[in-house]
C-alpha positions as a Markdown table, in Angstrom:
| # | Residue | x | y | z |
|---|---|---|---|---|
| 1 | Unk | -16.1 | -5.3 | -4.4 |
| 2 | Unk | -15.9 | -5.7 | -0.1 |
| 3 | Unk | -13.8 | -3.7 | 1.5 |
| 4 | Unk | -10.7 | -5.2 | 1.4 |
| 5 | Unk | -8.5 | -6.4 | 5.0 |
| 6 | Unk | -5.6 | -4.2 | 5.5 |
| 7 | Unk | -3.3 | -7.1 | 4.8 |
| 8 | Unk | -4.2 | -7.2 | 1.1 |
| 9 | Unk | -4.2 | -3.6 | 0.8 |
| 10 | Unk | -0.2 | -3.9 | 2.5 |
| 11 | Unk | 0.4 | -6.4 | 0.0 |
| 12 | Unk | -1.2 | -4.2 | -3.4 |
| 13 | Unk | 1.0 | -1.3 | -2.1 |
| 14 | Unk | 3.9 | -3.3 | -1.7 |
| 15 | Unk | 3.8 | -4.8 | -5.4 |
| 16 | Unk | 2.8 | -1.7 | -6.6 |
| 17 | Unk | 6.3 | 0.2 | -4.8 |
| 18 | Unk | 8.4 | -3.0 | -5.8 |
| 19 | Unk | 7.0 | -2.3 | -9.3 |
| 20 | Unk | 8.5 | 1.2 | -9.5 |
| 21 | Unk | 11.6 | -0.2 | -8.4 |
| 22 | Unk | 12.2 | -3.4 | -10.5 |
| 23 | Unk | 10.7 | -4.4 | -13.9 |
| 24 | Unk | 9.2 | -7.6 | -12.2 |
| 25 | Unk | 8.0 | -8.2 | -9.3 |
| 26 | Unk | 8.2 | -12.1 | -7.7 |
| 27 | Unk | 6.4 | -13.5 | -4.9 |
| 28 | Unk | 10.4 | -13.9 | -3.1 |
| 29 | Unk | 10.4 | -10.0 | -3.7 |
| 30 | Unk | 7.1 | -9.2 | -2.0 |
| 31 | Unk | 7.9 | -11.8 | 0.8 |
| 32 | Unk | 11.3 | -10.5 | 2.0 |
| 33 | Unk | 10.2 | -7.1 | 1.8 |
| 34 | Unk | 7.1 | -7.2 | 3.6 |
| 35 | Unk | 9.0 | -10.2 | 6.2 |
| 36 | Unk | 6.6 | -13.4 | 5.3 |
| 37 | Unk | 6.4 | -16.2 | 4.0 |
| 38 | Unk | 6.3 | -17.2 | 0.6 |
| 39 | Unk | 3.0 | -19.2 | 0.9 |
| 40 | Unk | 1.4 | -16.1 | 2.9 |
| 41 | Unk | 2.5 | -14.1 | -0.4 |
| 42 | Unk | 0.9 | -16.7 | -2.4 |
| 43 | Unk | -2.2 | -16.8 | -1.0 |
| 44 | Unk | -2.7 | -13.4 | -0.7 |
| 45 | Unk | -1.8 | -13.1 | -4.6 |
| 46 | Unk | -4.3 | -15.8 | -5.3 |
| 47 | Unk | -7.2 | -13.4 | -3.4 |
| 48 | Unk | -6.0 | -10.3 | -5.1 |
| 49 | Unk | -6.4 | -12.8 | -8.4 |
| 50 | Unk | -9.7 | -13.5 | -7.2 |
| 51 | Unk | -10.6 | -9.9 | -6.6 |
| 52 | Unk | -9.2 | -9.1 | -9.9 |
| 53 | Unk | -6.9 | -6.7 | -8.7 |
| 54 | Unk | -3.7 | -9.0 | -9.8 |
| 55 | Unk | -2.6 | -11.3 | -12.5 |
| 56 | Unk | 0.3 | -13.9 | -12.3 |
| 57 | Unk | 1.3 | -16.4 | -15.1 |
| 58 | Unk | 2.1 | -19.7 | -13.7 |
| 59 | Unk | 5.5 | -19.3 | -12.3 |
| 60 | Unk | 6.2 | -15.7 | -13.1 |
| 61 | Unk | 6.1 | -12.3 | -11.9 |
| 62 | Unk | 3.4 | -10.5 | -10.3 |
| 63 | Unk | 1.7 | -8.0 | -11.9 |
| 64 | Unk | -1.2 | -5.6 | -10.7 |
| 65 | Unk | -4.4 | -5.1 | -13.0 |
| 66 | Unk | -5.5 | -1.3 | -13.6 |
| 67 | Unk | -7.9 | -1.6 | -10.8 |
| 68 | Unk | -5.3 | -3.4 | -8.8 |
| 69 | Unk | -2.7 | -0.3 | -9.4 |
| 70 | Unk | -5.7 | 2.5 | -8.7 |
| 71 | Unk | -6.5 | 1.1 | -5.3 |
| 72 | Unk | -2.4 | 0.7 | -4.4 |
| 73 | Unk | -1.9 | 4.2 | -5.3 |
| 74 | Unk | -4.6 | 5.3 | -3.0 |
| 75 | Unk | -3.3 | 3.5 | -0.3 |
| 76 | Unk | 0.2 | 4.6 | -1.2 |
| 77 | Unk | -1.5 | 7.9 | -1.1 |
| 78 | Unk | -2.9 | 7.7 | 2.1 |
| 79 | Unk | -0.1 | 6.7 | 3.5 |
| 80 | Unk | 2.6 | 9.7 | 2.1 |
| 81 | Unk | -0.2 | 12.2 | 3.5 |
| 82 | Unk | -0.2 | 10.7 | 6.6 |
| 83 | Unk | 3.1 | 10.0 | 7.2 |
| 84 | Unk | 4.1 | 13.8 | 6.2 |
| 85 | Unk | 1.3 | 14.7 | 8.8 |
| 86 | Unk | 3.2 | 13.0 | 11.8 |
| 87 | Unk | 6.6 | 14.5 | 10.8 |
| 88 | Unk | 6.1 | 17.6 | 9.1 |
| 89 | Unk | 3.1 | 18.4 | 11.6 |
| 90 | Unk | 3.9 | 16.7 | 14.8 |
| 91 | Unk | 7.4 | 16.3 | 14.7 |
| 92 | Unk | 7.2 | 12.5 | 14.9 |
| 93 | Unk | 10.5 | 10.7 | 13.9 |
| 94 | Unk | 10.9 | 9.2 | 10.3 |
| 95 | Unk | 10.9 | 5.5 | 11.3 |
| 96 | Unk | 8.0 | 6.0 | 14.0 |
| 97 | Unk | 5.8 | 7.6 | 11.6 |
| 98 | Unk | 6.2 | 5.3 | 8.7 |
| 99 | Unk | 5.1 | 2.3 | 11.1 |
| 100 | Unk | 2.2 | 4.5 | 12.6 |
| 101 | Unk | 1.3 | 5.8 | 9.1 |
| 102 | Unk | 1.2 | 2.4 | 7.8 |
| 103 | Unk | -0.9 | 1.7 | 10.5 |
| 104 | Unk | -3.7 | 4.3 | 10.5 |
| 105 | Unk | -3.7 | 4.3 | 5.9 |
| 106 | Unk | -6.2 | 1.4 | 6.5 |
| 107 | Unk | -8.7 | 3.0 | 8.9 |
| 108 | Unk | -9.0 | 6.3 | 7.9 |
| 109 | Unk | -11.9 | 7.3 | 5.8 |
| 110 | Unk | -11.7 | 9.6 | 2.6 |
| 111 | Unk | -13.7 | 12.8 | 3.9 |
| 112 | Unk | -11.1 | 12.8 | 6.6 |
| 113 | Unk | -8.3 | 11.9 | 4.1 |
| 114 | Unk | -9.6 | 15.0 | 2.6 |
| 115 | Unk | -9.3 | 17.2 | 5.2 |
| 116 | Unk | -6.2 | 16.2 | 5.9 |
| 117 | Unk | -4.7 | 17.0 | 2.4 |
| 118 | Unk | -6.8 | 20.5 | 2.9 |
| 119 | Unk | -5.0 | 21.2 | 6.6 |
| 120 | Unk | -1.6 | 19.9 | 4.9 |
| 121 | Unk | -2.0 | 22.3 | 1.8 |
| 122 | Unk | -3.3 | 25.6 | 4.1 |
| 123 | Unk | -0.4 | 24.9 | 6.6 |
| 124 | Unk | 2.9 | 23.6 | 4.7 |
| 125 | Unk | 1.9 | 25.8 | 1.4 |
C-alpha cells in the first residue's frame, strides 16, 4: 500500500475514536466532528474502501477493517506521544498542542517516533 495523505490518515483516526465512543459510526458523525462536508466524508470513505482499510454497507455505518483499525491506532499513537511531548515536556497548552500534535503525527517517521517514546519513558518515568 502508498503511503497514505494525512487527510485519510485524519479521517481513520477519527472513525476509529468515534468508534470507541458510539457503537456506530455515520458519515454525519465523522463530518461534524472533523468540520466537512458530507461528500468530503464520502469520498474519503470510498478511498479508504478502496485501500481496504474500511467497509460500509450501502447506507449504514462505517466500520474500519483490521488493517484499517492497526494503522488508526498508530496514528492515534503518534499523536498521544506527541501531544504529551509538547505539554508534559515543553509546557505547551492543551488546545495548542493537540492542533500542533495533530499536525506533526503525519510527518514524523517511526525511528524518531521511537526515540521519542524512549526520551518520554527515561524523563516522565
Amino acid at each position: 500500500m502508498n503511503r497514505m495523505s494525512p487527510s485519510l490518515e485524519d479521517y481513520l483516526e477519527m472513525i476509529y475514536f468515534l468508534r470507541t465512543q458510539n457503537e456506530s459510526v455515520r458519515t454525519t458523525d465523522v463530518a461534524n466532528a472533523i468540520g466537512v462536508s458530507k461528500p468530503s466524508v464520502n469520498q474519503a470513505i470510498k478511498s479508504l474502501k478502496e485501500k481496504g482499510l474500511a467497509d460500509q454497507e450501502r447506507y449504514g455505518g462505517v466500520t474500519l477493517t483490521d488493517k484499517g483499525t492497526e494503522i488508526a491506532k498508530r496514528v492515534l499513537g503518534r499523536h498521544n506521544l506527541i501531544k504529551q511531548f509538547l505539554v508534559d515536556v515543553l509546557g505547551v497548552d492543551e488546545s495548542t498542542a493537540e492542533q500542533e500534535a495533530c499536525a506533526m503525527e503525519h510527518c514524523i517517521g517511526e525511528s524518531t517516533i521511537q526515540k521519542l517514546r524512549n526520551y518520554l519513558s527515561k524523563v516522565l518515568g
